[in-house]
C-alpha positions as CSV (number, residue, x, y, z in Angstrom):
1,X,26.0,-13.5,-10.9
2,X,29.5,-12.6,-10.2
3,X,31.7,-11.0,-12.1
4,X,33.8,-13.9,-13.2
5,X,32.6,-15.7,-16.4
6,X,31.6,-19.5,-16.7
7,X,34.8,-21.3,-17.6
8,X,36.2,-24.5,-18.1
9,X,40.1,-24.7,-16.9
10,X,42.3,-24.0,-19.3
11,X,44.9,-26.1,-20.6
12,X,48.1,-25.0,-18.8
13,X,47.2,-26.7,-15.3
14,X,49.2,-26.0,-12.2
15,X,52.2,-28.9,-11.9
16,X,51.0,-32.3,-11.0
17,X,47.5,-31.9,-12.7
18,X,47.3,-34.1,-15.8
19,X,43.9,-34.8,-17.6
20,X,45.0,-38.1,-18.0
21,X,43.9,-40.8,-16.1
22,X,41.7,-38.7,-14.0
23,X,39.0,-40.0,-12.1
24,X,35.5,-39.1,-13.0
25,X,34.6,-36.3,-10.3
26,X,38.0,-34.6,-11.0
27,X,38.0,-34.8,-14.9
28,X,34.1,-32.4,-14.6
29,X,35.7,-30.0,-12.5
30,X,38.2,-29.4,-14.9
31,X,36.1,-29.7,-18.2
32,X,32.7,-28.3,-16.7
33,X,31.9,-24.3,-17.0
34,X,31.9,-22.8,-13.6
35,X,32.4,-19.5,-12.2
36,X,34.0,-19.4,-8.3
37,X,34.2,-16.6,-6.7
38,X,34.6,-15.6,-2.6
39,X,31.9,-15.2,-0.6
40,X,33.7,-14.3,2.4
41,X,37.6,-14.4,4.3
42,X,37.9,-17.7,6.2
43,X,37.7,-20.0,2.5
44,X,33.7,-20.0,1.7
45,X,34.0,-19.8,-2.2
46,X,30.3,-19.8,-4.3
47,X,30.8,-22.3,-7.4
48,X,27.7,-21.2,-10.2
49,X,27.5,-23.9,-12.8
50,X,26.5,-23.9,-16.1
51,X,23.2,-25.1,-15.0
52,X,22.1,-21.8,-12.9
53,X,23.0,-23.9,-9.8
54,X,25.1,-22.2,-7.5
55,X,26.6,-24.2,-4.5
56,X,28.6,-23.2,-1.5
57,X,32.2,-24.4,-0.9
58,X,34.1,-24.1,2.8
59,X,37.5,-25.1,1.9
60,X,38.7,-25.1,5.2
61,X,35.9,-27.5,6.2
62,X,36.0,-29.0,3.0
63,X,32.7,-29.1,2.1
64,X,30.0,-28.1,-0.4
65,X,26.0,-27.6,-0.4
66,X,25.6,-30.2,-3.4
67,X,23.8,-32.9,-3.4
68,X,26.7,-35.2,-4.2
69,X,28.5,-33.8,-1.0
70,X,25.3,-33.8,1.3
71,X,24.4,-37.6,0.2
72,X,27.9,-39.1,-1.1
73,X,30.5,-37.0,0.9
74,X,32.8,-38.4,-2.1
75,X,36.8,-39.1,-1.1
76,X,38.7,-36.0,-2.4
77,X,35.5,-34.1,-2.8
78,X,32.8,-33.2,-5.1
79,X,33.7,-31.4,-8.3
80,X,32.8,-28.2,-6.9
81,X,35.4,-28.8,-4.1
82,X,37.9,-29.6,-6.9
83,X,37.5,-26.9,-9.2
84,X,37.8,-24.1,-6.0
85,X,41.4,-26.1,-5.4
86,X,42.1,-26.0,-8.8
87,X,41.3,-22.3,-9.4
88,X,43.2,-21.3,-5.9
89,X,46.1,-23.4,-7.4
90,X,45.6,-20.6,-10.9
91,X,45.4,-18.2,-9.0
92,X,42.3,-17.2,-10.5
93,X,40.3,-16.5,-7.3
94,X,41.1,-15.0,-4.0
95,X,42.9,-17.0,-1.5
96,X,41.2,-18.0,1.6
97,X,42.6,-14.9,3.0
98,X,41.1,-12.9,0.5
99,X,43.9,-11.7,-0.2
100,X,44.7,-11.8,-4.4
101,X,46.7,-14.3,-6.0
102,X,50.4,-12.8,-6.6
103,X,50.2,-12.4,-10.3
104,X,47.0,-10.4,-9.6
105,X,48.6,-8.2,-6.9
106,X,51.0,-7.5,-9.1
107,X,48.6,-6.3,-12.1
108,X,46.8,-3.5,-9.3
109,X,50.2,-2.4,-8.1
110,X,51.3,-2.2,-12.1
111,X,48.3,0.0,-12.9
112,X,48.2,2.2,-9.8
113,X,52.2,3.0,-10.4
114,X,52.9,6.5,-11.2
C-alpha cells in the first residue's frame, strides 16, 4: 500500500468545488476514503479504495481500470478520475510531471535549509 493514508477530502476544497448540488459520482469522490498516489511521470495515478480495490487512473487519457469506466465510460469520469483531479487541484499528490505540488516543494527546500 502506499504511503499515503485512506482519506476522504477535506473540507476546504480548491475554488469552484461546492458539495452542494453535486452529482452522484462527484459527491463519492469527495466523501469516499481513498489513497492516490503516482505510479509513474506522464499522469498514471493508482486510486486504493477503502474496499482493498485499487484501480489505475491515466489522467492524460482520462481513464481508469474500474468497472464503472470499462462498462459506463461516465461523462466527467468515474469517481476515481475525480478524486485524482481533485487531489492534483490540493496539491496532495504529484503532478503529472512528478514534480511536487508547490506547497510541498517548499516544505523539502524548508527542511534541507541550512
Amino acid at each position: 500500500m502506499s504511503s499515503q493514508q485512506l482519506s476522504a477530502v477535506p473540507d476546504t476544497v480548491p475554488q469552484g468545488i461546492a458539495r452542494t448540488d453535486l452529482d452522484p459520482r462527484t459527491k463519492r469522490a469527495l466523501e469516499e476514503g481513498m489513497a492516490v498516489s503516482l505510479l509513474e511521470k506522464g499522469g498514471r495515478y493508482e486510486v486504493r479504495t477503502a474496499s482493498g480495490n485499487w484501480y489505475e487512473v491515466d489522467v492524460v487519457d482520462e481513464t481508469c481500470t474500474c468497472p464503472d469506466w470499462e462498462y459506463r465510460t461516465p461523462e466527467g469520469g468515474c469517481k476515481h478520475l475525480r478524486r485524482v483531479d481533485v487531489e492534483l487541484k490540493l496539491g496532495r499528490v504529484p503532478r503529472p510531471d512528478g514534480r511536487l505540488p508547490e506547497q510541498a516543494r517548499t516544505s523539502v527546500n524548508q527542511q534541507n535549509a541550512p
